[in-house]
C-alpha positions in Angstrom: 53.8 177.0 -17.9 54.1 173.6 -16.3 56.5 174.5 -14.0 54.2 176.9 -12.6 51.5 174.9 -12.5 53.7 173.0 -10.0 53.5 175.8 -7.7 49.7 176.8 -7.9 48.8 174.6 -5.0 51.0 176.7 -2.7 48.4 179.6 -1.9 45.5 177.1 -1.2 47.1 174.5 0.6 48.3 176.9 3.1 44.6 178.8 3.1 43.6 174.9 3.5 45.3 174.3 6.7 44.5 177.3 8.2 40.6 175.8 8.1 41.7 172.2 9.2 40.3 172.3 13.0 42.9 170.7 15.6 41.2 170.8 18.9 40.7 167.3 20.6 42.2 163.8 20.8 41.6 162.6 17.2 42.2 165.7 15.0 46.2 165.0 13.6 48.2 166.6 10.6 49.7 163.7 9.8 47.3 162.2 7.5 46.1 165.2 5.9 50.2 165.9 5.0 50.9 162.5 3.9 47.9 162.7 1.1 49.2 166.3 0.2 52.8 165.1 -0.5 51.5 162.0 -1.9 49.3 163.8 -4.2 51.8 166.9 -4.8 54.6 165.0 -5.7 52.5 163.0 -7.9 51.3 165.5 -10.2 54.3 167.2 -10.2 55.9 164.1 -11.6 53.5 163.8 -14.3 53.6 167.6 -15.4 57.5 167.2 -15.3 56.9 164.3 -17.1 55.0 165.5 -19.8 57.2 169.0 -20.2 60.2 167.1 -20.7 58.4 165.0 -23.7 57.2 168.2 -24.9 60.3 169.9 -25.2 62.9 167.0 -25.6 60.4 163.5 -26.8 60.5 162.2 -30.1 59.3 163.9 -33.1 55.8 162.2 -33.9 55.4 161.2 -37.4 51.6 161.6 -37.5 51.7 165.4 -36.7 52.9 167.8 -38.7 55.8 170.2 -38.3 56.1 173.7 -39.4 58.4 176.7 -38.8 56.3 180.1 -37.8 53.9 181.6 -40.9 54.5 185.4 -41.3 51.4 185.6 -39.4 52.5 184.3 -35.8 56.2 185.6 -36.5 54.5 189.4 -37.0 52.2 188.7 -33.8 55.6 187.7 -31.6 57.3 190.5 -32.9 54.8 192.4 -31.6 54.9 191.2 -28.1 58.4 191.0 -27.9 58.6 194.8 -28.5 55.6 195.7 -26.4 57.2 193.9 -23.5 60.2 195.3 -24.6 59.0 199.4 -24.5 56.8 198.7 -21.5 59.9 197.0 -19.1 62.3 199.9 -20.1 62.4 202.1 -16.8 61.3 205.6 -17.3 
């Protein structure tokens, strides 16, 4: 999920810059670009950041760790085979 957040700012930047007005002797991209890349590769440092201390970090010792209940096992098993019958071509 974080690596696609990374990518949501795609359709709206480019919907953005279609809006940005360029006529006359002060309007210039270059600004507006350098904030974008500034701020783009920003976040997408800190969610990369935080994905890869989700997935690899230390274990916390204040939070408790469980394996799946029969509950949430059921509930993916579930999904798994729903995605399962619905992606098999007819």
């Amino acid at each position: 999920m974080i690596s696609l957040v990374m990518l949501l700012p795609l359709l709206p930047v480019v919907a953005g810059f279609l809006t940005i007005p360029l006529n006359g002797p002060e309007a210039s991209l270059f600004p507006v670009l350098l904030l974008l890349f500034i701020v783009w590769f920003s976040v997408s440092w800190v969610f990369t950041t935080m994905l890869h201390q989700t997935a690899f970090g230390k274990a916390r010792s204040d939070v408790p760790y469980r394996d799946l209940s029969l509950y949430e096992m059921w509930t993916l098993i579930l999904l798994m085979g729903t995605a399962g019958f619905f992606g098999i071509p007819a």
